[in-house]
C-alpha positions as MATLAB code, in Angstrom:
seq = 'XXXXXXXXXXXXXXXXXXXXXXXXXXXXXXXXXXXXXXXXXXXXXXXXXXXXXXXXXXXXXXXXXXXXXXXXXXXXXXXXXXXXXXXXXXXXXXXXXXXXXXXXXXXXXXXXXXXXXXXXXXXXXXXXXXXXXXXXXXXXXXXXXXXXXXXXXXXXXXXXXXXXXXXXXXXXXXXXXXXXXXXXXXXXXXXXXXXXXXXXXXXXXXXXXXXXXXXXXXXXXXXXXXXXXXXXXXXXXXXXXXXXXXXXXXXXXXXXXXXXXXXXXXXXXXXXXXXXXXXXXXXXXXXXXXXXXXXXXXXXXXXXXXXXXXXXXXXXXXXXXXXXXXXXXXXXXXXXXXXXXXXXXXXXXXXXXXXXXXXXXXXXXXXXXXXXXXXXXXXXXXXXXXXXXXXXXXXX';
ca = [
     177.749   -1.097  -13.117;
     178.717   -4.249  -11.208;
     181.956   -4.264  -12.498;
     182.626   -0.925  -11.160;
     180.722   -2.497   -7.596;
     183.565   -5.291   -7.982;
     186.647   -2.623   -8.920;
     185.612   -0.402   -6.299;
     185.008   -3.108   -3.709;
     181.589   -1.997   -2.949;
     180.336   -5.056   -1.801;
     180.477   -6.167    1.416;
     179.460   -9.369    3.600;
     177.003   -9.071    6.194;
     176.160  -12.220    8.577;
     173.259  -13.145   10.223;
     173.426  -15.701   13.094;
     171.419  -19.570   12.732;
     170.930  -20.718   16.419;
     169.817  -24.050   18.174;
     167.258  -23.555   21.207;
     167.597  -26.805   22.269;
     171.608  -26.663   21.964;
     171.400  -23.436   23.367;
     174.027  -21.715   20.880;
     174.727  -20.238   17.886;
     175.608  -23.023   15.537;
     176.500  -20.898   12.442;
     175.978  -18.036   10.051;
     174.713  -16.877    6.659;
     176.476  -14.668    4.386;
     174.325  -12.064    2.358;
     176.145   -9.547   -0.005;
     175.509   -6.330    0.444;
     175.940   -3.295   -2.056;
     176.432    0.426   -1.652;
     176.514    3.256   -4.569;
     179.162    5.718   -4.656;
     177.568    7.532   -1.932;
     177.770    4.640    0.492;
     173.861    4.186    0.045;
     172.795    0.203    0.214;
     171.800   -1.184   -2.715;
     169.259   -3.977   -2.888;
     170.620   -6.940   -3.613;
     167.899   -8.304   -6.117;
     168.340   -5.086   -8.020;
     172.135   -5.364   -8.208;
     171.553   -9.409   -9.442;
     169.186   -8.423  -11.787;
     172.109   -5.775  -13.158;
     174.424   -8.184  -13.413;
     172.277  -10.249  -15.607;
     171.356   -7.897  -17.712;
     175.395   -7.019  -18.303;
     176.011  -11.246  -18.497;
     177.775  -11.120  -14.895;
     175.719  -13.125  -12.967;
     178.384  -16.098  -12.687;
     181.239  -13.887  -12.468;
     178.868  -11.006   -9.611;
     178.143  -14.760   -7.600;
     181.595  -16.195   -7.239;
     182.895  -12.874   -6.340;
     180.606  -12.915   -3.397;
     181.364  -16.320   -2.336;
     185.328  -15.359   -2.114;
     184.332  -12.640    0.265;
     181.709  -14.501    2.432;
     184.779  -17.528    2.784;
     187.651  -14.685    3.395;
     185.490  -13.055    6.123;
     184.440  -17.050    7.622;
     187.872  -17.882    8.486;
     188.557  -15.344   11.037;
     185.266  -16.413   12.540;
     185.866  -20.334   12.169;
     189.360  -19.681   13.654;
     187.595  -18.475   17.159;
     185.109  -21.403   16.672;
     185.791  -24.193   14.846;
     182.346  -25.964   15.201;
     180.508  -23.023   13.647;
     179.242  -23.331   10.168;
     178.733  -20.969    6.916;
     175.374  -20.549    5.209;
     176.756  -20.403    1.837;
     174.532  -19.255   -1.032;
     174.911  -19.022   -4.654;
     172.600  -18.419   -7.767;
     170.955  -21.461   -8.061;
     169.174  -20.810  -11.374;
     173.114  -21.071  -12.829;
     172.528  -25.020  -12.525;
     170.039  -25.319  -15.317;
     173.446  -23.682  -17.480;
     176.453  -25.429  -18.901;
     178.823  -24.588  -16.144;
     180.356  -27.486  -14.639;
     180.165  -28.741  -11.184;
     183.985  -27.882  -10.327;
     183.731  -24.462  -12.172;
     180.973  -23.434   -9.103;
     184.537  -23.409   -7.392;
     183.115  -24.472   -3.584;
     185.974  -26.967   -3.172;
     188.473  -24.783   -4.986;
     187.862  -22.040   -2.897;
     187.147  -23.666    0.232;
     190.577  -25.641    0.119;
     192.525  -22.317   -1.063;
     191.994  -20.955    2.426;
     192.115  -24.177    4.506;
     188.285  -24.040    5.783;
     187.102  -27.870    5.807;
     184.117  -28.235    3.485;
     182.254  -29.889    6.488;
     181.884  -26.259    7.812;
     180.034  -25.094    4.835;
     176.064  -25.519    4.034;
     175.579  -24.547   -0.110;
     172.073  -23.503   -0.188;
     169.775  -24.160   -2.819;
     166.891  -22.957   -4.039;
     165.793  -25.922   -5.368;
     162.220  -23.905   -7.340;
     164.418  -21.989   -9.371;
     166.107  -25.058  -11.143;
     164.271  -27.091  -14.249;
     166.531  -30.001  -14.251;
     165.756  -32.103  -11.145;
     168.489  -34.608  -12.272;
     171.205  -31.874  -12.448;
     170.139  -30.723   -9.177;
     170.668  -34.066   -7.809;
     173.565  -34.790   -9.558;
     175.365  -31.254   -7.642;
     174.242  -31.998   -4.567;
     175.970  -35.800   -5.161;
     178.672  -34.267   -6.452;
     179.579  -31.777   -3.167;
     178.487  -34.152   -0.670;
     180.773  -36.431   -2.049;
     183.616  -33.464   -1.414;
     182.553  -33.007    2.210;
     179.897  -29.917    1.927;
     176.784  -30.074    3.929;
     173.420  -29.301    1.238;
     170.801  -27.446    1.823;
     167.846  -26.450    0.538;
     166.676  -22.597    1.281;
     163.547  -20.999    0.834;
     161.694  -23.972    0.938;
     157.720  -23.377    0.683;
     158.589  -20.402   -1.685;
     157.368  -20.188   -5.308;
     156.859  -23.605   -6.944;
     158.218  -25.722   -4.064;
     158.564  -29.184   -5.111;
     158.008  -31.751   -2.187;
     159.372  -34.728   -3.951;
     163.023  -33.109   -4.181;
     163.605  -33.284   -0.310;
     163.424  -37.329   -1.338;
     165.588  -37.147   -4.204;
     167.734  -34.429   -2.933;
     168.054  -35.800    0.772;
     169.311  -32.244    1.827;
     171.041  -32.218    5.530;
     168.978  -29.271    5.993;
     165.324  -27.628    4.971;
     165.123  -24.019    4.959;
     161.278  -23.350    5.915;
     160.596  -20.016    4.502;
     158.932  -16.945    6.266;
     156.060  -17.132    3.819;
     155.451  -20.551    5.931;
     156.507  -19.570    8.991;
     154.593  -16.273    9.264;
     151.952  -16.192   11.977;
     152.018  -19.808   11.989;
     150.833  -19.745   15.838;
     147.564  -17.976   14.151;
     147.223  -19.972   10.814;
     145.843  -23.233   10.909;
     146.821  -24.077    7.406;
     150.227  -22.621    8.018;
     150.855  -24.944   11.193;
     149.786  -28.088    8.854;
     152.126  -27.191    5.903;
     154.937  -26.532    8.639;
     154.035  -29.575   10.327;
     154.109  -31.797    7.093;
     157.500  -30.388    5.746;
     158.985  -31.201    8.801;
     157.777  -34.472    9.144;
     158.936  -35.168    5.735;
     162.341  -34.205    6.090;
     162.767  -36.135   10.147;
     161.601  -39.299    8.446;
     164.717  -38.730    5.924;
     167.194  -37.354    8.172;
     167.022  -33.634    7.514;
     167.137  -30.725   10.007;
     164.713  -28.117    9.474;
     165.202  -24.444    9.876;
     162.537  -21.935   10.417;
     163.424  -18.854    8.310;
     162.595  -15.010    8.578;
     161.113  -15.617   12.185;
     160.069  -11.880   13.778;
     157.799  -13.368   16.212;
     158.260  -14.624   19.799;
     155.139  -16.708   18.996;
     156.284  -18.360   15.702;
     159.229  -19.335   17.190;
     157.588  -21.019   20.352;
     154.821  -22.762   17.774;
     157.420  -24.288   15.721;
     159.747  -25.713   18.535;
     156.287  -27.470   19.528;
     156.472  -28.596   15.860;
     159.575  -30.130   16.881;
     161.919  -27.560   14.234;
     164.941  -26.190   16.722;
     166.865  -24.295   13.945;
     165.919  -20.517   13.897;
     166.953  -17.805   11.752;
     165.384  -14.057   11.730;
     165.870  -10.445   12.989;
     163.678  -12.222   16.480;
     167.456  -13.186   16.845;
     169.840  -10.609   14.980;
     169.308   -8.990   11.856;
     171.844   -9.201    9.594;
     175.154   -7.339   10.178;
     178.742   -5.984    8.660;
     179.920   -7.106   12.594;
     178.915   -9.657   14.606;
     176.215   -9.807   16.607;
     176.232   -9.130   20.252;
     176.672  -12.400   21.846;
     175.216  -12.075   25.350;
     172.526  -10.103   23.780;
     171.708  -13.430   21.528;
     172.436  -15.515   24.199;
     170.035  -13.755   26.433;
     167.394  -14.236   23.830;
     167.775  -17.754   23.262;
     167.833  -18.673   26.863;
     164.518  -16.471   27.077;
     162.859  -18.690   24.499;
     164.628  -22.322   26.196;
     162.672  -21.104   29.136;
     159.017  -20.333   27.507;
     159.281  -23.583   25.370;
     159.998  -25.888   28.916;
     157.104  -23.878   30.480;
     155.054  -24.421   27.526;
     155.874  -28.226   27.322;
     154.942  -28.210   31.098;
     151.698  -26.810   31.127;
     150.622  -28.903   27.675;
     151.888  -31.693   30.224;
     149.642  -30.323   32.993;
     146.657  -29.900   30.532;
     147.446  -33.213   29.462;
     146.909  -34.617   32.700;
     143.977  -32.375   33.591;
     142.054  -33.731   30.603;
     142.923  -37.378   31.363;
     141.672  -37.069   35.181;
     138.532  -35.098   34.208;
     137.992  -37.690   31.172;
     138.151  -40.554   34.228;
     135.594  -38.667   36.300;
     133.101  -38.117   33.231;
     133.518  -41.505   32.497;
     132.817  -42.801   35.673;
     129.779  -40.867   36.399;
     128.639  -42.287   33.163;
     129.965  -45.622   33.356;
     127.734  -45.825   36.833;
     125.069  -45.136   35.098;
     124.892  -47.213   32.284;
     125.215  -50.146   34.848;
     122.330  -48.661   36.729;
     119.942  -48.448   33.480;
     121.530  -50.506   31.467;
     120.882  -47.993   28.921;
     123.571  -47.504   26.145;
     121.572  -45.346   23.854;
     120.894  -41.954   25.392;
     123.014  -39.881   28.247;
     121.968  -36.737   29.899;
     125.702  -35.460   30.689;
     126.650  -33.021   28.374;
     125.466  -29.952   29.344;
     127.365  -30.589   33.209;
     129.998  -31.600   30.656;
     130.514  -29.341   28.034;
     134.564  -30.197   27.197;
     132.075  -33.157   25.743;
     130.691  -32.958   22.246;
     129.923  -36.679   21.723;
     129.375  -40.004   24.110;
     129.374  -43.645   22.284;
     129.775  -47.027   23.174;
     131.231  -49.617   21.826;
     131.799  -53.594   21.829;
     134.814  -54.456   22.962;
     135.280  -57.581   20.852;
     133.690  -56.992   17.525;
     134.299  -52.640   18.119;
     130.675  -52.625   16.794;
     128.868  -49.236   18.154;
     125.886  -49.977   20.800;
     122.776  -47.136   20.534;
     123.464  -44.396   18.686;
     125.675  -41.205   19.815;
     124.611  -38.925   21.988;
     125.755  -35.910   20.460;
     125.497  -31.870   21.474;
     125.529  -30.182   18.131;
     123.307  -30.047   15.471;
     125.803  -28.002   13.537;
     126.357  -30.564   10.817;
     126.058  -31.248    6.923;
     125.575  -34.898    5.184;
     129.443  -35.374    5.485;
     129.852  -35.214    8.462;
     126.827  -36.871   10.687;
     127.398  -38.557   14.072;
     128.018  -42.892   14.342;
     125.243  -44.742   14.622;
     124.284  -48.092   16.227;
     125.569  -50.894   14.494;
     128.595  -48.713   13.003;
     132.119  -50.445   12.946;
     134.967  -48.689   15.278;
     137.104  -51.829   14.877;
     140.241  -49.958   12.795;
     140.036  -46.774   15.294;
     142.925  -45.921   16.589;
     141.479  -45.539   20.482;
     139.908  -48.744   20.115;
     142.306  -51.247   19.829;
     144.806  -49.435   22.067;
     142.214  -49.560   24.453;
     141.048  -52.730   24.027;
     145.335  -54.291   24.488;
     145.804  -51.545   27.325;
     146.350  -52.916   30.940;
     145.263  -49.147   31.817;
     141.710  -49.633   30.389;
     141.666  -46.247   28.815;
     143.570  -44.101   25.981;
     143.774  -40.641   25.412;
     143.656  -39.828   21.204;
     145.741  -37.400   19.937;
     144.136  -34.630   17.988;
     142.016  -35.555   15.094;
     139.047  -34.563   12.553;
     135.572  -35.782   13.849;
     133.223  -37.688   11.380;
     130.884  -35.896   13.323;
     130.938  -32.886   12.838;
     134.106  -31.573   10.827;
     135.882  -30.427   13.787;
     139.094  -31.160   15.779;
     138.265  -33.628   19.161;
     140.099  -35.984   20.828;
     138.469  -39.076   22.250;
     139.551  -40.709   25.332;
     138.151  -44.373   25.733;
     137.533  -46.226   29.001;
     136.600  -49.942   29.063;
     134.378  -51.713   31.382;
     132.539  -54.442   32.140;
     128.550  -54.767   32.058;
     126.947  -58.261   32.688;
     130.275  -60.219   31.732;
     130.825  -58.581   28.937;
     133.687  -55.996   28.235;
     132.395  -52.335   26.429;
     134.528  -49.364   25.429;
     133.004  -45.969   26.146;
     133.996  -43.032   24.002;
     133.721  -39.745   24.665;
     134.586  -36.914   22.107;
     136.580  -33.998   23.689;
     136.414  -30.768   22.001;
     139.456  -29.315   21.279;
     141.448  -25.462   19.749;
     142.864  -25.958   16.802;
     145.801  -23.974   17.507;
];
């Protein structure tokens, strides 16, 4: 059967655009084969791999696809020649005895003058045994010019250590990631790890399969400005309509800067009302000279806990004043006497020449939930104090 599919040229190259928000462009494509019976009905292409192992093709079904996808790239790379191809090829093949050069990337590549540079091999790193041969590949074509990188990523039996030993140029997020992430907690955090994983080595990530106006707007605040999915274009034997994909990604370049602004605003907000809580409170304290017990938290309810703290030895003064009694024996408030001295919002606070610090978002000891504290230090009978108010906080 897949001969025939060969003989009868029957299979076909669709592309599907990869653009940059922040670069506001498409910056290249990915080829997918596509298959059609004798009645010009598509085949799926898992079904028509699967045939081709079963008839001891696979090699022979792959290469023939990657001729095609490079014949129909250079009449594209000749109107652009800053565009790039999403190249991908069975990866499972690498845990066989073909060699490196028999893959043919280079052979092909050079055969019809498109520079290597142009070309991303993708990888699906979970389908291959032999980490070291997979490293040793990805040596070998970076070494010949070709960009690397890994697709799927997330999928099946991801391994994190081979971003490290891999050191793609780019991480393919997939959709099974990058699905209602703006919904998903433990979605965001996976995202959110994978891509600070691959900045600290250098790696672009790409968020695959996005549908979702949402998903895409959660993971540029992630940071990720690669984007693949039918959002953008579905795949296609033509290509896309331009200003229709331009229009789109300008659409999004404008509801990320609006988001950014009003996170800014809220920001802001937060700080400002954080000054006013802490002043009313503050004024208080000076007044009583009580450290132990404050009455503000129902006029404040952003609030969920108020502390204070020395603000030379960071030890906790009274215990904290806290609004829930939603709590288990992990998580239980601070208590006078408790040590703050390694918290983050303490010794920023404590250096500042503001007098204050805003945390970013983290897990409270006190009751399992996400706060933020902002700190304010002052001064009560010569001696300097921190005070510490907990901020409640969404999680998404």
């Amino acid at each position: 059967m897949v001969y025939k599919l060969i003989q009868d040229n029957r299979i076909h190259i669709h592309f599907q655009p990869i653009v940059s928000i922040r670069s506001a462009k498409v910056i290249g494509y990915e080829a997918l084969m596509r298959a059609f019976d004798e009645n010009n009905e598509p085949l799926s292409p898992i079904f028509v791999f699967d045939q081709a192992k079963s008839e001891n093709l696979t090699f022979e079904l792959d290469k023939y696809a990657r001729i095609k996808a490079l014949e129909r790239f250079k009449s594209i790379l000749e109107v652009n020649n800053e565009v790039l191809l999403f190249l991908n090829f069975e990866s499972h093949l690498l845990d066989s005895n073909i060699s490196f050069a028999d893959f043919a990337f280079y052979t092909l590549a050079n055969d019809l003058g498109i520079p290597p540079s142009r070309i991303v091999i993708e990888i699906k790193e979970y389908q291959i045994k032999d980490s070291e041969r997979l490293k040793q590949f990805c040596d070998f074509y970076k070494d010949h010019g070709f960009l690397i990188a890994l697709d799927d990523f997330g999928a099946g039996n991801a391994n994190f250590d081979r971003i490290s030993t891999v050191r793609p140029h780019i991480v393919k997020v997939d959709r099974s990631i990058v699905y209602n992430v703006h919904n998903n907690f433990i979605h965001k955090e996976i995202l959110k790890s994978i891509a600070n994983m691959c900045f600290n080595i250098g790696a672009l990530v790409l968020a695959e399969g996005v549908e979702e106006e949402e998903e895409i707007l959660r993971s540029l605040k992630l940071d990720i400005d690669l984007f693949q999915g039918f959002w953008f274009a579905r795949p296609s034997a033509s290509m896309c309509d331009k200003a229709l994909l331009d229009e789109k990604i300008t659409y999004i370049g404008a509801k990320h800067t609006q988001n950014v602004k009003a996170s800014m605003q809220h920001k802001e907000f937060l700080i400002e009302s954080a000054k006013a809580y802490t002043h009313t409170i503050i004024e208080s304290i000076k007044t009583t000279h009580k450290t132990d017990l404050f009455d503000f938290l129902e006029e404040f309810d952003i609030i969920e806990a108020i502390y204070c703290i020395n603000a030379n030895t960071g030890i906790q003064e009274g215990n904290t004043f806290f609004i829930s009694t939603d709590t288990n024996e992990f998580f239980q408030p601070a208590r006078d006497g408790d040590n703050h001295a390694l918290k983050e919002y303490f010794y920023i606070t404590k250096e500042s020449k503001r007098g204050n610090y805003l945390s970013q978002k983290y897990i409270s000891r006190a009751s399992g939930r996400m706060c933020r504290t902002f700190a304010q230090k002052f001064v009560l009978d010569n001696h300097e104090h921190i005070l510490c108010l907990d901020l409640k906080v969404q999680t998404l």
